[in-house]
FIKOLZA-1660 file (N, C-alpha, C; in steps of 0.1 Angstrom, whole numbers, plus 5000, padded with zeros to 4 digits):
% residues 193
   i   px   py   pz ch aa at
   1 1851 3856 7131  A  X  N
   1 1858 3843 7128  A  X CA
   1 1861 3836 7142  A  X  C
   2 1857 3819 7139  A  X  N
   2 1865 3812 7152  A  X CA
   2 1874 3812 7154  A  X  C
   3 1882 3801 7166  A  X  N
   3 1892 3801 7165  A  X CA
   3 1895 3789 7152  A  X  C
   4 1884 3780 7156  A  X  N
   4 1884 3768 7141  A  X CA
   4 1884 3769 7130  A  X  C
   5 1879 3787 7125  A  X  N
   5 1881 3792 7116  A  X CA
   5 1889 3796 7107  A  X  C
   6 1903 3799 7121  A  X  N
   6 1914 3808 7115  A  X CA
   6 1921 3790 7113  A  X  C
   7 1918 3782 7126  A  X  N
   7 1931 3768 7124  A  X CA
   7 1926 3759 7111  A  X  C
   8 1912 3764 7106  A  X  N
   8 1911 3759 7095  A  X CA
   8 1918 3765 7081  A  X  C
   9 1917 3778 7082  A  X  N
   9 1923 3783 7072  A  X CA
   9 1937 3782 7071  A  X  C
  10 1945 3783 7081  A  X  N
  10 1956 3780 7085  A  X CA
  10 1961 3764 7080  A  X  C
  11 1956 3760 7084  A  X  N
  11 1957 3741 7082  A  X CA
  11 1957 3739 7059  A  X  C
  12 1951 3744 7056  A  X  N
  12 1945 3747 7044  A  X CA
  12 1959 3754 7034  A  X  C
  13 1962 3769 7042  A  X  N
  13 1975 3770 7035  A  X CA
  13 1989 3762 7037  A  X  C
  14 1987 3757 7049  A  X  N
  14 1995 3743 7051  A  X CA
  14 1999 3735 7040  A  X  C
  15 1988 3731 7035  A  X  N
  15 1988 3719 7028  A  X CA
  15 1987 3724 7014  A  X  C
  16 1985 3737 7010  A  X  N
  16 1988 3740 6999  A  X CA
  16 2004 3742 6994  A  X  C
  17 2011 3743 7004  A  X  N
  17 2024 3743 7002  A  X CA
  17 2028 3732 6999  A  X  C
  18 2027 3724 7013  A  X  N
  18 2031 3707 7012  A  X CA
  18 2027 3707 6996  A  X  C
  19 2019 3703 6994  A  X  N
  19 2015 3697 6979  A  X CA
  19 2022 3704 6968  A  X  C
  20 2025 3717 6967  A  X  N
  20 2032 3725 6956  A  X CA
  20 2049 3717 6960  A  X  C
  21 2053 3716 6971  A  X  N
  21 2062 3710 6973  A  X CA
  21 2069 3700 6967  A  X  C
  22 2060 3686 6972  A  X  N
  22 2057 3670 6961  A  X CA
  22 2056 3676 6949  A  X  C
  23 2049 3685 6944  A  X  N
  23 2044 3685 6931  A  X CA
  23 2049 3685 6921  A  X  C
  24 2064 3692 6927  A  X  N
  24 2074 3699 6924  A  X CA
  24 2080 3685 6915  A  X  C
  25 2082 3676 6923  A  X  N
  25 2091 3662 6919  A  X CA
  25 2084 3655 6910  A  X  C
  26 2075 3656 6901  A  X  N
  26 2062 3649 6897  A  X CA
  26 2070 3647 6879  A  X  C
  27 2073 3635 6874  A  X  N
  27 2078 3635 6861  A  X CA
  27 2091 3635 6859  A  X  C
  28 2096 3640 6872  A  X  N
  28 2114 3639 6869  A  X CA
  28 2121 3627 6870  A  X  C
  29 2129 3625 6867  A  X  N
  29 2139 3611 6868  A  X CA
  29 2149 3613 6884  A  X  C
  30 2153 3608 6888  A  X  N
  30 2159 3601 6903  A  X CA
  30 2168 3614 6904  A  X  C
  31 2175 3609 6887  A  X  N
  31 2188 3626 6888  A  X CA
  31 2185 3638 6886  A  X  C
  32 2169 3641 6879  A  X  N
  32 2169 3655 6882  A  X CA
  32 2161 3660 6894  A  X  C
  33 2155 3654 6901  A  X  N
  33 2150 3658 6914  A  X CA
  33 2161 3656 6928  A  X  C
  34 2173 3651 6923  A  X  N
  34 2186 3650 6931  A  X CA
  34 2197 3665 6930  A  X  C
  35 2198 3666 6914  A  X  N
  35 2210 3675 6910  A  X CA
  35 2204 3687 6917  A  X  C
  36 2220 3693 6921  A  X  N
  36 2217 3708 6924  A  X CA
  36 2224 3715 6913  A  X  C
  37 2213 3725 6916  A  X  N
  37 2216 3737 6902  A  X CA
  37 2221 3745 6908  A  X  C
  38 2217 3751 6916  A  X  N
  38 2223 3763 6921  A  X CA
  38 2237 3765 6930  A  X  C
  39 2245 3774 6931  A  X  N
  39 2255 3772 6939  A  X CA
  39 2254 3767 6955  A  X  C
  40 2246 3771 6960  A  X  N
  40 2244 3760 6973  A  X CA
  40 2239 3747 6975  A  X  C
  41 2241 3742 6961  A  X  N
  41 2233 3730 6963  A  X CA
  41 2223 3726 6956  A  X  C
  42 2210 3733 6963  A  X  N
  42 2194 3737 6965  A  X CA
  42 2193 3723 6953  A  X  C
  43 2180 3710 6960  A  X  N
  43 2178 3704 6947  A  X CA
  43 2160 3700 6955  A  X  C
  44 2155 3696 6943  A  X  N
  44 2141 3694 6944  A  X CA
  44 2139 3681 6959  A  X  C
  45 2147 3670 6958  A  X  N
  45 2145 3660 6971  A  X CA
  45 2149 3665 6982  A  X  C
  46 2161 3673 6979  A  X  N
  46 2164 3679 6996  A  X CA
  46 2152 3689 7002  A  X  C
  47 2148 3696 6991  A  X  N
  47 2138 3708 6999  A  X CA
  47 2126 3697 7007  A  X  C
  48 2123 3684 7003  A  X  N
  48 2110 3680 7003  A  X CA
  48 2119 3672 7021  A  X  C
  49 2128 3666 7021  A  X  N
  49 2135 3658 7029  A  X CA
  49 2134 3672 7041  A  X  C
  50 2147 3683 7043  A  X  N
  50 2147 3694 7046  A  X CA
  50 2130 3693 7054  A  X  C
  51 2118 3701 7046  A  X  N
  51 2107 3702 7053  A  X CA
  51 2105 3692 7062  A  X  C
  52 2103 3678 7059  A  X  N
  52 2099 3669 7067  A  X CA
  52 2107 3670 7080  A  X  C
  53 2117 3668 7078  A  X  N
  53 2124 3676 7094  A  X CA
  53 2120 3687 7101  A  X  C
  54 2118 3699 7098  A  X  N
  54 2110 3710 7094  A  X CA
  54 2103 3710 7106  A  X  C
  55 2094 3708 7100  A  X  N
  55 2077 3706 7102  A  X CA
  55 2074 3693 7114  A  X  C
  56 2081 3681 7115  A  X  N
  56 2085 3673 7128  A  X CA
  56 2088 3681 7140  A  X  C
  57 2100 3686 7137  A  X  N
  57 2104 3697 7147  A  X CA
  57 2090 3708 7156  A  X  C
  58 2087 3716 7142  A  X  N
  58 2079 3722 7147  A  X CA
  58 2063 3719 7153  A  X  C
  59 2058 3712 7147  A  X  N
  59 2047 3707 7152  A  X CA
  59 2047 3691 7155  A  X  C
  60 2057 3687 7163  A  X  N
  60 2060 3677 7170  A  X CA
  60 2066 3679 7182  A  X  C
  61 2083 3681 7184  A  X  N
  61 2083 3686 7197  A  X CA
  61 2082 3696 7203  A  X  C
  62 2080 3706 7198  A  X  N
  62 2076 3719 7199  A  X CA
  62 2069 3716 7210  A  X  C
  63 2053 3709 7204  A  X  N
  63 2047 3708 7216  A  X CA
  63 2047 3693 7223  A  X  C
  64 2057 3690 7227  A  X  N
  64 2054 3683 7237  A  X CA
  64 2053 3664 7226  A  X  C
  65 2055 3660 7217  A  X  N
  65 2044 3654 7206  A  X CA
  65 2059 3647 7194  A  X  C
  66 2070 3645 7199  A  X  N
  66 2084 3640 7193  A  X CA
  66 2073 3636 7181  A  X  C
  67 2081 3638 7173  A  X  N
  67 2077 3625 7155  A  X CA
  67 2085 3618 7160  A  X  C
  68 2080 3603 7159  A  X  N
  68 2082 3588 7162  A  X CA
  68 2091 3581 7158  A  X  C
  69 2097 3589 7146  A  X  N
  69 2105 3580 7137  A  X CA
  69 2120 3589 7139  A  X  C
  70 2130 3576 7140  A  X  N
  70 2142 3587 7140  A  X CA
  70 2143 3593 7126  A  X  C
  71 2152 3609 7126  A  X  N
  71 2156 3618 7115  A  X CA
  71 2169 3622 7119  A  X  C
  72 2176 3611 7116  A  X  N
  72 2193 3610 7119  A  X CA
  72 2201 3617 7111  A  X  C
  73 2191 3629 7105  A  X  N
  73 2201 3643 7098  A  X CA
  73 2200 3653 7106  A  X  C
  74 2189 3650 7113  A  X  N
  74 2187 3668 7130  A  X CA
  74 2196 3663 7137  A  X  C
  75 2206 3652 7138  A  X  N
  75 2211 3650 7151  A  X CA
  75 2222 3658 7151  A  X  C
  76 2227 3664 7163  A  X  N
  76 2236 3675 7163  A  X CA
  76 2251 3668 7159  A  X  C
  77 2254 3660 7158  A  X  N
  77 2273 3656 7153  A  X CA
  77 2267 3651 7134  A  X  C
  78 2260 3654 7129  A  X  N
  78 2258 3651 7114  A  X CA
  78 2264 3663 7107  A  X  C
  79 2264 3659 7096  A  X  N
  79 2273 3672 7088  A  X CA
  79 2264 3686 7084  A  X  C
  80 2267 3694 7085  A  X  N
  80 2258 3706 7077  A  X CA
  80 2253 3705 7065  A  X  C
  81 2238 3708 7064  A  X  N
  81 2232 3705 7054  A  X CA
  81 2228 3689 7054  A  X  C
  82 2231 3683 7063  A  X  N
  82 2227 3667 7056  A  X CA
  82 2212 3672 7052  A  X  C
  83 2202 3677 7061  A  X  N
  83 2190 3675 7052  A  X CA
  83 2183 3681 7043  A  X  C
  84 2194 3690 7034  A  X  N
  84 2193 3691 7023  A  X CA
  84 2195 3686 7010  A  X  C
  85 2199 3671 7014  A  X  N
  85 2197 3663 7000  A  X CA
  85 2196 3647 7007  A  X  C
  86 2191 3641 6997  A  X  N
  86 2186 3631 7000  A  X CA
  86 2202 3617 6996  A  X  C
  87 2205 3607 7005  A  X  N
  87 2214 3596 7002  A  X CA
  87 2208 3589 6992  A  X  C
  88 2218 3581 6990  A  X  N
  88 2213 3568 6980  A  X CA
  88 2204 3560 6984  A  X  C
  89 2204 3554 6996  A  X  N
  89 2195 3549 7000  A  X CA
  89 2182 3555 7008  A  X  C
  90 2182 3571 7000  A  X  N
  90 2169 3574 7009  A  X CA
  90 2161 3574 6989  A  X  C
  91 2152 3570 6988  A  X  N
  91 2148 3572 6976  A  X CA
  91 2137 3586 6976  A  X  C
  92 2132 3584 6963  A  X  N
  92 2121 3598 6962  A  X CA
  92 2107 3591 6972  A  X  C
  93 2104 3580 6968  A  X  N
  93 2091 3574 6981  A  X CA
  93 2095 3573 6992  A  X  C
  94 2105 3571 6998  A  X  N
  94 2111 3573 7009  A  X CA
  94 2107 3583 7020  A  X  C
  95 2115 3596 7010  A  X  N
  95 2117 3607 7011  A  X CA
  95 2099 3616 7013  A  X  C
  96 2091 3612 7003  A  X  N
  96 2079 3617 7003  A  X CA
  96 2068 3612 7011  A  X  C
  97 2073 3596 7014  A  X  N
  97 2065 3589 7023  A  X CA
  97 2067 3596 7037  A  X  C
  98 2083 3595 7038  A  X  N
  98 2088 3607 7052  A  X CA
  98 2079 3615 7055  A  X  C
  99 2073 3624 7046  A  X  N
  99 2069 3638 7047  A  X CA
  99 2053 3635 7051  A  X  C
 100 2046 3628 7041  A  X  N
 100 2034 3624 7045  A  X CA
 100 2028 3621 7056  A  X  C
 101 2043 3614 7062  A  X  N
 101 2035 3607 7077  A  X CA
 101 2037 3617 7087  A  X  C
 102 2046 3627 7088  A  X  N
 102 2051 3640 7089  A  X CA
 102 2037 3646 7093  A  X  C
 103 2032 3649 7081  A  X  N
 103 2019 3658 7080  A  X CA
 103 2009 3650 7085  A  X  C
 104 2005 3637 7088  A  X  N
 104 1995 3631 7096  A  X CA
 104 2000 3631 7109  A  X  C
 105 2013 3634 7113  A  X  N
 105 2013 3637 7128  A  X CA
 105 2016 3649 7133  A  X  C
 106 2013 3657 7120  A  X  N
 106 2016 3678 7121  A  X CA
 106 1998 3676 7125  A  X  C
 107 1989 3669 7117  A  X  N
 107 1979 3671 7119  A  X CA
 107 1969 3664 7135  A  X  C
 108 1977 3653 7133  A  X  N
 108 1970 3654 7153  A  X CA
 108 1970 3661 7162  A  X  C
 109 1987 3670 7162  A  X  N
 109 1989 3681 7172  A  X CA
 109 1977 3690 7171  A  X  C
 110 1977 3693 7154  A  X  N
 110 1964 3702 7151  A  X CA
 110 1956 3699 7157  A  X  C
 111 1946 3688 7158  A  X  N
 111 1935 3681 7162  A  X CA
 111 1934 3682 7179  A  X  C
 112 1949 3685 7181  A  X  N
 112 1950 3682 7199  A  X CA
 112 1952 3697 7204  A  X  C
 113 1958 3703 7203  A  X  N
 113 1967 3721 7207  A  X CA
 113 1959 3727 7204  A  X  C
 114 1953 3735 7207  A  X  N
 114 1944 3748 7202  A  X CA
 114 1952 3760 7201  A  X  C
 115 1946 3773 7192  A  X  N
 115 1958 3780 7187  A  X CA
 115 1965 3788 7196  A  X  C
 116 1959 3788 7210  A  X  N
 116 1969 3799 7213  A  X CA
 116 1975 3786 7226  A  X  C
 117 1975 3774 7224  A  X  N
 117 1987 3766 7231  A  X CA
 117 1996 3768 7233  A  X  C
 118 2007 3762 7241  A  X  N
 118 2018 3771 7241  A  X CA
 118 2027 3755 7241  A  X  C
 119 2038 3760 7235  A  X  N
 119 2050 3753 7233  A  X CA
 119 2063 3758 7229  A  X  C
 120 2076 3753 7226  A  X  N
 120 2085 3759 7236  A  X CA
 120 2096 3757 7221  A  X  C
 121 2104 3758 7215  A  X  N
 121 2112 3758 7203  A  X CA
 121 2124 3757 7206  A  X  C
 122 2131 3741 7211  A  X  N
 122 2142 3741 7215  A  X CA
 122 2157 3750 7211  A  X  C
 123 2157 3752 7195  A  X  N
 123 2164 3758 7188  A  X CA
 123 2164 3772 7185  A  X  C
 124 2155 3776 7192  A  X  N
 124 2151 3794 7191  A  X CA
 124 2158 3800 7204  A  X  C
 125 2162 3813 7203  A  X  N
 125 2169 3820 7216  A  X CA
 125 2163 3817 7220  A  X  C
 126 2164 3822 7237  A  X  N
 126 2161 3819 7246  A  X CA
 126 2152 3838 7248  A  X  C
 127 2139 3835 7252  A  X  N
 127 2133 3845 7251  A  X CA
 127 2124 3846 7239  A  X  C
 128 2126 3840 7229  A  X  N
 128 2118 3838 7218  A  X CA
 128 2111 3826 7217  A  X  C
 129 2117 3819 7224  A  X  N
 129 2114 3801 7224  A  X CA
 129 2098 3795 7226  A  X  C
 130 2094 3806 7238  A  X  N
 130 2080 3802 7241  A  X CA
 130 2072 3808 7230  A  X  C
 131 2059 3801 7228  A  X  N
 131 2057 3798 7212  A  X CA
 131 2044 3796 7217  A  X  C
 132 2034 3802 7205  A  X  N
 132 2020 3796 7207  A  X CA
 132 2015 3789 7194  A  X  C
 133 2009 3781 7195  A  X  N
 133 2005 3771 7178  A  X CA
 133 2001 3783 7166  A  X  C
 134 1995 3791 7173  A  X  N
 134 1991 3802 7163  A  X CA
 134 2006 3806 7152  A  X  C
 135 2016 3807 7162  A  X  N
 135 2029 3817 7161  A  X CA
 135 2039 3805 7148  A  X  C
 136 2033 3793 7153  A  X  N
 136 2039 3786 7149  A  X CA
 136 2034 3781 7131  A  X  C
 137 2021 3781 7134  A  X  N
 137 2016 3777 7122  A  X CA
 137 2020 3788 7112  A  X  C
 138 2018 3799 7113  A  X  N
 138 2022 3814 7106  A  X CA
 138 2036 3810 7101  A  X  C
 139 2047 3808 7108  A  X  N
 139 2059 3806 7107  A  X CA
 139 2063 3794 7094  A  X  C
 140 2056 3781 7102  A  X  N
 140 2054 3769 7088  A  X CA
 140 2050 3773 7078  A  X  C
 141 2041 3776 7074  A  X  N
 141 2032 3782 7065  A  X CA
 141 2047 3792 7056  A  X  C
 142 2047 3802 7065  A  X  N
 142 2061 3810 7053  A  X CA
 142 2070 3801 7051  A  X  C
 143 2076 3792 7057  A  X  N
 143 2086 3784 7053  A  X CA
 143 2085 3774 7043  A  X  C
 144 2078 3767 7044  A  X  N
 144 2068 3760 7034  A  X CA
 144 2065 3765 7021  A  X  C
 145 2061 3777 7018  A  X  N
 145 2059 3782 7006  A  X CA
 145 2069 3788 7007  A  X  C
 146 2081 3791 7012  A  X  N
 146 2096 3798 7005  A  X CA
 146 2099 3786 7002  A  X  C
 147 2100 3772 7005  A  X  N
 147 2109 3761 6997  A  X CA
 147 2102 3757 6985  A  X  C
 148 2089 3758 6986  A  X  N
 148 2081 3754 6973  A  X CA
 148 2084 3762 6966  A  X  C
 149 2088 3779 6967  A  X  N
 149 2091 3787 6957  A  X CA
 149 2105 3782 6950  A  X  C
 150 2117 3780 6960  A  X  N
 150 2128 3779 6958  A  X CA
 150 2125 3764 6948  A  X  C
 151 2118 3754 6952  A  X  N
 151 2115 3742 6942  A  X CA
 151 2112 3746 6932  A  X  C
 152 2109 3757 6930  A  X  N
 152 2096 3763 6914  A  X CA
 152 2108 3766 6905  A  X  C
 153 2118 3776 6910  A  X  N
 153 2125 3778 6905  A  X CA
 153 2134 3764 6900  A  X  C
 154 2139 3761 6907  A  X  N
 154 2146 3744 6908  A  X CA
 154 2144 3740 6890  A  X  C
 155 2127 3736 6893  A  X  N
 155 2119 3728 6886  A  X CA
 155 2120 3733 6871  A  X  C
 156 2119 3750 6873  A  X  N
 156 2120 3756 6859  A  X CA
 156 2136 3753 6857  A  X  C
 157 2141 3754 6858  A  X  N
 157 2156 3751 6857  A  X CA
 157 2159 3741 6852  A  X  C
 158 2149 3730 6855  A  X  N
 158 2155 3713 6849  A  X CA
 158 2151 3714 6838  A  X  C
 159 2132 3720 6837  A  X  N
 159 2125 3713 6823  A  X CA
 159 2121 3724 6819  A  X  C
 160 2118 3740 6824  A  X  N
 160 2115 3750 6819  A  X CA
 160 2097 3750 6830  A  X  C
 161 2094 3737 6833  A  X  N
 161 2080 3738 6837  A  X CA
 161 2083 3743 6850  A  X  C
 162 2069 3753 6852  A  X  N
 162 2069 3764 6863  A  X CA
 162 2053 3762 6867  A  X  C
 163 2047 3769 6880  A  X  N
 163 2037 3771 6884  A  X CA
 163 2036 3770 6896  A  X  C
 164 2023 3779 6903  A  X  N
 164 2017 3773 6916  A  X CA
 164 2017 3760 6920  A  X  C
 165 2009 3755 6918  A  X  N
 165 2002 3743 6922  A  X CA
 165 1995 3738 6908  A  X  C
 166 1994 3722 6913  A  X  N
 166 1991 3715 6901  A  X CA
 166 1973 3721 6900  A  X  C
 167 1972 3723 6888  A  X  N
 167 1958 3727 6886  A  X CA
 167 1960 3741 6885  A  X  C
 168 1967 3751 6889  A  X  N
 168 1966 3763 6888  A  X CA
 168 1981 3764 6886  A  X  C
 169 1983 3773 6876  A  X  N
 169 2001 3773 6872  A  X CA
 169 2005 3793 6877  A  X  C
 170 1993 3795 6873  A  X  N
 170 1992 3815 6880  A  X CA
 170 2001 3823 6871  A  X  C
 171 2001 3815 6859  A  X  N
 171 2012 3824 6845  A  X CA
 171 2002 3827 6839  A  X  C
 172 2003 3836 6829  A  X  N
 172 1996 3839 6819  A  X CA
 172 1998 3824 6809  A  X  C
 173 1984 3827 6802  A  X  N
 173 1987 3819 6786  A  X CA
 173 1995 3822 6774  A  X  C
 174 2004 3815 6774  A  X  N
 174 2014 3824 6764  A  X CA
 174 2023 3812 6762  A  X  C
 175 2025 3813 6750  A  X  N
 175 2036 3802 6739  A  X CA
 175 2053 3801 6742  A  X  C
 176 2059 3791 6738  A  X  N
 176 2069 3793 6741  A  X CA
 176 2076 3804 6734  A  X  C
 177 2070 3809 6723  A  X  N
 177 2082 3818 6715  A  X CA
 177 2074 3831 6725  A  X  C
 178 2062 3834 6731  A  X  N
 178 2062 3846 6735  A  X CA
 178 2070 3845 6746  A  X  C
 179 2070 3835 6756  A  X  N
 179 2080 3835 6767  A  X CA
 179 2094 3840 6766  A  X  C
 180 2098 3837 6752  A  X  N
 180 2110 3833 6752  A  X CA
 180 2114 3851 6745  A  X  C
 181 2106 3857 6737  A  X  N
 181 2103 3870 6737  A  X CA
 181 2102 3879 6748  A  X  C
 182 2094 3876 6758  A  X  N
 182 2096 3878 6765  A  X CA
 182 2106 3882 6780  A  X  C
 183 2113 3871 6777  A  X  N
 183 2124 3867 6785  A  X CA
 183 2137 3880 6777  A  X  C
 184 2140 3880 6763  A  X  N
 184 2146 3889 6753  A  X CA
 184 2146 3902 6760  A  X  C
 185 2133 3906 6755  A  X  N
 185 2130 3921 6761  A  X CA
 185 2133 3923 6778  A  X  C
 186 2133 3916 6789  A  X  N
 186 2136 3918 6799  A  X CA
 186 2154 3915 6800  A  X  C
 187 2160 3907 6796  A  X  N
 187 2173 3909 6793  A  X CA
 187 2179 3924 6786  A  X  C
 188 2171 3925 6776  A  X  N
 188 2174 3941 6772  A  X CA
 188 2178 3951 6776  A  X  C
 189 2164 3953 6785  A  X  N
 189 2161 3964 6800  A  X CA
 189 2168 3961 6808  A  X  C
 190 2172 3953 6813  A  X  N
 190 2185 3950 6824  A  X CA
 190 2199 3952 6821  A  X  C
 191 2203 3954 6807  A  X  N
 191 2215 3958 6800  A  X CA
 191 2220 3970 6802  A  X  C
 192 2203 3977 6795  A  X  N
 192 2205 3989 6796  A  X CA
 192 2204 3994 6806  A  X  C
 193 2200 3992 6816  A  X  N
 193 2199 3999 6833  A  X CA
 193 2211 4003 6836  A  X  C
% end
């Protein structure tokens, strides 16, 4: 394999994420891709808001390559968590438009850095910091599909709908009463444990 080989395959599960991401928000109303379910919060807009910072960070200044647009939730006097949910005035196009242009400028670094470039991760210890695109994309890549998971979950929680990626859901075929059978019997076994 190249090295164009691996930044291609790499680039590829990139964008499988990103998309399971958005995908995530697809049919909901403003309040349920806002509400948090879970006790920290966790809601479908913030994960997508969240990444876009993300991913700026990392394959923008990282190397050298600032994202152009301020993200006046990384600034260090902002509250904790701001970029985990999205304001009133940030909407869901906003928010997704954010990310998009995000990934058109994750992707010129690509186009520019070769994988074993080196760049520097202001936020990482010191001794860990120096960074090569390889090291980095790996890193994206897991982070990116842990929020999409965390969104999956999310998503099942608003409407019950679950899956990979649009076009491939990676469940079996099965009805709602077998699900829901299903779900019975594993509450059982967990009783009894």
């Amino acid at each position: 394999m190249t090295d164009a080989d691996i930044k291609a395959d790499l680039r590829r599960y990139l964008q499988e994420g990103r998309e399971a991401l958005v995908w995530k928000l697809e049919g909901l109303s403003e309040y349920d891709i806002r509400r948090p379910l879970v006790p920290t919060g966790t809601n479908l807009l913030g994960l997508v808001k969240h990444m876009a910072g993300v991913e700026a960070g990392y394959l923008g200044a990282t190397f050298g390559r600032p994202f152009p647009e301020p993200l006046p939730w990384l600034d260090d006097d902002t509250e904790d968590n701001s970029d985990m949910w999205a304001t009133l005035d940030e909407s869901r196009d906003t928010v997704v438009d954010l990310y998009r242009r995000v990934w058109a400028h994750s992707e010129a670094t690509l186009d520019v850095v070769p994988l074993d470039g080196i760049g520097r991760v202001a936020w990482w210890s010191e001794g860990r910091d120096v960074v090569s695109l390889h090291l980095i994309l790996v890193h994206l890549i897991s982070e990116t599909h842990r929020h999409a998971g965390h969104a999956d979950i999310v998503r099942e929680l608003i409407d019950g709908a679950a899956g990979l990626r649009a076009g491939n859901d990676n469940l079996p075929p099965a009805s709602p009463d077998w699900w829901a059978g299903y779900r019975d019997r594993l509450e059982q076994s967990a009783r009894q444990a």
